[in-house]
C-alpha angles and dihedrals in degrees: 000000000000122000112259118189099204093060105096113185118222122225138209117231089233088053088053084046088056095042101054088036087061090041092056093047101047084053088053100048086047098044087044087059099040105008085199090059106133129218142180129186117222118187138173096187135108139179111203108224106241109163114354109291108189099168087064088041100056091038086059097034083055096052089042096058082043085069096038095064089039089046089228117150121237111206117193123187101243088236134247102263112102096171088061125065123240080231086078100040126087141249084017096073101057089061103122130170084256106053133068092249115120118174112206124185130186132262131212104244083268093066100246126130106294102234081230092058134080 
């Protein structure tokens, strides 16, 4: 299968749950064996906020605080939704000055806004 860019996956909030569960897990076994180990997240996945969704929220808003106590960055592709602002996307919204959670878009050679990109 080739790679296709306008393909986006969705995803179940018990599959995220997993996810993230499996991806905690693997951070503490590795922080219980070298307490400096390092780590960085690194996502190109996001939800739209429809209607409020609070289990995927919290399950977020959990994990987040995870990576905040262990100082571990969390990057997430801004999406490519243009049309739809990174305010009704998780885990986007929930990026805050105090948290690990840093949103990144592409950008055209020129440096200008990429049209793929929020």
């Amino acid at each position: 299968m080739e790679y296709n860019p306008d393909i986006n996956l969705l995803f179940t909030v018990p599959g995220m749950y997993n996810a993230l569960y499996k991806i905690r897990k693997h951070i503490e076994e590795r922080l219980q064996n070298d307490p400096n180990a390092k780590s960085v997240i690194n996502m190109s996945a996001e939800a739209e906020m429809r209607d409020s969704n609070t289990l995927l929220e919290s399950i977020f808003e959990g994990f987040l605080g995870f990576l905040k106590e262990n100082k571990i960055p969390f990057v997430v592709a801004a999406g490519n939704s243009p049309e739809v602002p990174i305010s009704r996307h998780y885990p986007h919204k929930l990026g805050k000055s105090d948290n690990t959670l840093i949103t990144v878009g592409g950008v055209n050679t020129d440096g200008t806004l990429c049209d793929c990109s929020v």
